[in-house]
N, C-alpha and C positions, 0 to 999 in steps of 0.2 A: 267266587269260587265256581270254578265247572264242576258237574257231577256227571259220573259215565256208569250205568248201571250194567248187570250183565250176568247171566248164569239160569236164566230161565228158559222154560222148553215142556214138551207135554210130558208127561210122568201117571204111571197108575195111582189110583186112590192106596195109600197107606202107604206110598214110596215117599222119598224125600228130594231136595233141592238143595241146592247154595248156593245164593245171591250176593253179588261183588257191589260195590260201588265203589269208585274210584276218586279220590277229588285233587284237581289240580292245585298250585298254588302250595304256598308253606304256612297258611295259617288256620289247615286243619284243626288242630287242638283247640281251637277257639270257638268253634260249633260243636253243639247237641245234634246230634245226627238221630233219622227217624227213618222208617218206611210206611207206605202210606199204600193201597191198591186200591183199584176203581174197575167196576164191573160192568159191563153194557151198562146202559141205562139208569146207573146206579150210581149217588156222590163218592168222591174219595174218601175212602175212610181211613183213621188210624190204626196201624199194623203195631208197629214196636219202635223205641226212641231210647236213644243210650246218653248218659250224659258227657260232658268233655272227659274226663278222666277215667271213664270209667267206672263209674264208683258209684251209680244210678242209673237203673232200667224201669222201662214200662212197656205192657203188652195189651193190647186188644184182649177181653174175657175169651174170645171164639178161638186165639191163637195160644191162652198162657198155655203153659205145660207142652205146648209142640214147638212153638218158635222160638228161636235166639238169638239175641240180636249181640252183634260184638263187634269191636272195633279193633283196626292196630295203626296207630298212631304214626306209628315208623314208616308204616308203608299208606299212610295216606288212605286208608278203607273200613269201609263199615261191612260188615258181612249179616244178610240173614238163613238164619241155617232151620230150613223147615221140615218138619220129619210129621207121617202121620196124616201126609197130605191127605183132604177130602176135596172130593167135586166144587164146593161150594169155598174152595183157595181160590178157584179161577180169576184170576186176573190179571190186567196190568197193574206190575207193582213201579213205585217209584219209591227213591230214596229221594228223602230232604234234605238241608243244613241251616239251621238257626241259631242265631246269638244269643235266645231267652233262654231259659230255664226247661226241663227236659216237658214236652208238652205235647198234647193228646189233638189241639188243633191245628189244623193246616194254614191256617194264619199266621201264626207265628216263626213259619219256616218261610225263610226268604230265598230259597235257589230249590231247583228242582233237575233232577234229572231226567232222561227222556224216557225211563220206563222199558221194561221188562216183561213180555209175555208170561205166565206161569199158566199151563191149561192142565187140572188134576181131570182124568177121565173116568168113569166110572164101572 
């Protein structure tokens, strides 16, 4: 599966975002879809991971309560919708897709997309 991420850009601290990812291919439903961002100098960490149907999320402590992560199946997309943005979002973010179970490390996601700018200014 390709992934094509997309919706990022600079934004003031307490504004919001919506992040696309696209994936090619018709056996979307069959991945747990994730978002993952990486900051200068800093490992990729986990953002938020939705499971195939829908029916299981998870979110990084730093993001619950501002990030959402959702998917539509028909059109082949994972969305993350960040509201509440702080300076310290800055990142590239990337979306994943993996065949395990909805999960927190970047191991388990086998395709990656090429990421996303998000610069929150302060």
């Amino acid at each position: 599966v390709q992934l094509q991420a997309s919706g990022g850009g600079l934004v003031q601290a307490g504004g919001s975002l919506r992040l696309s990812c696209a994936a090619s291919g018709r056996t979307f439903t069959t991945y747990v879809m994730g978002w993952f961002r990486q900051a200068p100098g800093m490992e990729r960490e986990f953002v938020a991971a939705i499971s195939r149907a829908r029916g299981s999320t998870a979110y990084a402590d730093s993001v619950k309560g501002r990030f959402t992560i959702s998917r539509d199946n028909a059109k082949n997309t994972v969305y993350l919708q960040m509201n509440s943005l702080k300076p310290e979002d800055t990142a590239v973010y990337y979306c994943a897709a993996g065949r395990a179970v909805v999960s927190r490390s970047p191991r388990e996601y086998d395709y990656w997309g090429q990421g996303t700018q998000v610069t929150v200014s302060s």
